[in-house]
C-alpha positions in Angstrom: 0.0 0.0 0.0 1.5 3.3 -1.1 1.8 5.8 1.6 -0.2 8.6 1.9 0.8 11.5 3.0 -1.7 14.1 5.3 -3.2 16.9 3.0 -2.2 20.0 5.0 -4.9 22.1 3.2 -8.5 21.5 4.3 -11.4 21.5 2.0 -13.9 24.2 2.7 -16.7 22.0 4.7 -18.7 23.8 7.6 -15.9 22.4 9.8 -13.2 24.1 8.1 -15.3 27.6 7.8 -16.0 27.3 11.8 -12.5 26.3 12.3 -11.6 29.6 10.3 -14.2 32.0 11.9 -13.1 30.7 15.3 -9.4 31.6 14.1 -10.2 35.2 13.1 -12.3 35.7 16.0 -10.0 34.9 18.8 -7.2 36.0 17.6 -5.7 39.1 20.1 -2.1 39.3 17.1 -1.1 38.1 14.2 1.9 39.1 11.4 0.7 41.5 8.6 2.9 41.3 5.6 2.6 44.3 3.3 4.7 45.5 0.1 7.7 48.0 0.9 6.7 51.2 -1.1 10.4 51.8 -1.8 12.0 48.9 -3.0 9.1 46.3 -3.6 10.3 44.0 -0.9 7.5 42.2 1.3 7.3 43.7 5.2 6.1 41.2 8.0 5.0 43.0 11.1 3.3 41.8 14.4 0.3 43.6 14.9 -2.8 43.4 17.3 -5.9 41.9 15.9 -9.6 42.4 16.6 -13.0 41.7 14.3 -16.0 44.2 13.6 -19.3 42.9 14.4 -18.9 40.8 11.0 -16.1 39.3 11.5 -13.8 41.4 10.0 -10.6 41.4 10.9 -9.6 45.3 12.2 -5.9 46.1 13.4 -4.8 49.7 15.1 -2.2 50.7 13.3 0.5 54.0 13.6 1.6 56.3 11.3 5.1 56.0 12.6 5.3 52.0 11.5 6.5 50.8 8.4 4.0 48.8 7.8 1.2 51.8 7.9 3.5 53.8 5.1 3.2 50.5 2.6 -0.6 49.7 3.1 -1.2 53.5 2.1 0.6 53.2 -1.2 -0.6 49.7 -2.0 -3.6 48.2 0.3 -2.6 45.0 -0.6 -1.3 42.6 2.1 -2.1 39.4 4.4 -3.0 38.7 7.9 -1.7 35.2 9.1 -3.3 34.5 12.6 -3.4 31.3 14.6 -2.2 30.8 17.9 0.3 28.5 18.6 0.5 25.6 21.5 2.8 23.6 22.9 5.4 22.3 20.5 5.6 22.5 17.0 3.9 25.6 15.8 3.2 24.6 12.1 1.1 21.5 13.7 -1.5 24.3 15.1 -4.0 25.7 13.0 -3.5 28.9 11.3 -5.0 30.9 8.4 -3.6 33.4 6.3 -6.1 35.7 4.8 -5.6 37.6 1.5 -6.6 41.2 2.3 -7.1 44.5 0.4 -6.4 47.4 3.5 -9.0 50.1 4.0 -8.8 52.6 6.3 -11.5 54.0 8.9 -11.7 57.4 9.3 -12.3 58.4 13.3 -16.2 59.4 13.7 -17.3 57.9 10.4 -19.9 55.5 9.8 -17.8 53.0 9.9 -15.7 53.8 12.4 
């Protein structure tokens, strides 16, 4: 019998979409990699995470960081989040979502 190895990806089945919301929802940080404005190189930063009443993800970010310079010349970017247990780390779950940044102005609607 040939053997198999474990498919790392999930399919999308209501256990993998709970397992995901419940992965957005609790996670408190996560590492937000963006696209250097300058010299096109990817960023990874750790930032705090937090969802809207959607279950959006939402992170506070400063205009002092690096990070906040890059998603204002190119929104694009990702958000991997998972929190990680007792020994190896790549054997917890994790998600990385493919995100297009938008800002919230202070005292709008959305804000």
């Amino acid at each position: 019998m040939a053997d198999r190895r474990k498919d790392v990806i999930r399919e999308t089945d209501a256990e993998a979409i709970r397992l995901a919301k419940t992965l957005i929802r609790s996670a408190r940080f996560g590492a937000l990699a963006v696209i250097e404005p300058g010299s096109g190189s990817p960023l990874a930063s750790r930032v705090g995470v937090a969802t809207d009443i959607d279950g959006a993800p939402l992170i506070l970010v400063s205009m002092l960081s690096a990070h906040t310079g890059a998603i204002l010349a190119d929104p694009r970017c990702s958000l991997l989040v998972g929190e990680p247990g007792k020994g190896d780390p790549l054997a917890h779950p994790r998600l990385t979502l493919v995100c297009r940044a938008a800002r919230l102005e202070r005292g709008s609607d959305e804000h």
